[in-house]
C-alpha positions in Angstrom: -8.1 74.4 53.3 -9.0 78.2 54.0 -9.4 80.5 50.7 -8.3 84.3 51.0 -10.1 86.4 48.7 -8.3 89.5 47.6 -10.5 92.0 46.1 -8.8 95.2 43.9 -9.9 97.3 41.9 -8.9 100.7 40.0 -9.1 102.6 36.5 -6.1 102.3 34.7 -4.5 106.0 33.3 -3.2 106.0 30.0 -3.6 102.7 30.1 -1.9 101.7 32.7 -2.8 100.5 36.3 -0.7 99.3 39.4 -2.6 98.0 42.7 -0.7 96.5 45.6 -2.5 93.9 47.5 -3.3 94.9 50.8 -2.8 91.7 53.0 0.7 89.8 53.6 0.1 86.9 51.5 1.1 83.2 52.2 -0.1 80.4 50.7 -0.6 79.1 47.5 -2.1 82.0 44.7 -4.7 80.0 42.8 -6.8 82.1 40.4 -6.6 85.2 39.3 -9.7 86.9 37.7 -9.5 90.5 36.0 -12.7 91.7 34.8 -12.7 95.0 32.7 -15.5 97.2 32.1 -16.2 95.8 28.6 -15.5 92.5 27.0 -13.9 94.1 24.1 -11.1 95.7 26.4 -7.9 94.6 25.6 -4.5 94.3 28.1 -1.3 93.3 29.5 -1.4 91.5 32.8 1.3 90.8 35.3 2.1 90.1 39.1 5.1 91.0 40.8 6.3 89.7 44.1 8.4 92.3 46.7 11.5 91.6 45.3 10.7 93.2 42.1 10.2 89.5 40.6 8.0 88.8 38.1 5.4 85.9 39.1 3.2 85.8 36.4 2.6 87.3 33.0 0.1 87.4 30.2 -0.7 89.6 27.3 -2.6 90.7 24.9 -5.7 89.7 27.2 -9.2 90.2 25.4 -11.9 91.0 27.8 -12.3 88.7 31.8 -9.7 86.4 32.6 -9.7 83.6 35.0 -7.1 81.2 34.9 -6.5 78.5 38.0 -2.6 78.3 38.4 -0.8 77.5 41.7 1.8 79.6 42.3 3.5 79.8 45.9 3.3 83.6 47.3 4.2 85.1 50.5 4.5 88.8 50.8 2.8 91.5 49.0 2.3 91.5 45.6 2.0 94.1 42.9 -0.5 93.8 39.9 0.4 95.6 37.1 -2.6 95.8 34.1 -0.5 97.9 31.2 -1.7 98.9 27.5 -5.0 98.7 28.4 -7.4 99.7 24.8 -9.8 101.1 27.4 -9.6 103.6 30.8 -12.3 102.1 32.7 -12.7 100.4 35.9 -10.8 96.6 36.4 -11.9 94.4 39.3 -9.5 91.8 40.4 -9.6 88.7 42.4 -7.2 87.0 43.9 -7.4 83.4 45.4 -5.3 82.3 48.0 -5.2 79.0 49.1 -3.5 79.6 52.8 
């Protein structure tokens, strides 16, 4: 089993922040961790494959979020963090098991 690590990152405008992974992904996604600025940040979370499909979705979101899911992927994916409380800087990590 290899892990590909996917590291984003990016301040969100109004609250809102889209960041395209920059590899071809194919495997099996499984975690996802966002980690805003502050722990009182609140947000909207979703991932959308290249055929404007949404894979996964969460909201309301208060502070770093790590869930472990296993969700198949292959392509590149679009992660979307929307009515975020704060503008500040979001890192995000994907896990990919290929």
């Amino acid at each position: 089993m290899i892990i590909h690590k996917e590291i984003l990152s990016g301040t969100p405008s109004l609250g809102d922040l889209a960041v395209n992974t920059e590899v071809t992904f194919m495997g099996v996604l499984r975690q996802i961790i966002v980690s805003p600025a502050t722990s009182t940040t609140t947000y909207n979370l979703t991932i959308t494959d290249d055929n404007s499909l949404d894979m996964f979705c969460e909201s309301s979101i208060t502070g770093s979020y790590a869930p472990e899911v296993a969700l198949p992927v292959r392509g590149i994916y679009t992660i979307t963090i929307d009515s975020a409380t704060n503008d500040e800087l979001f890192t995000i990590v994907l896990g990919v098991e290929e």
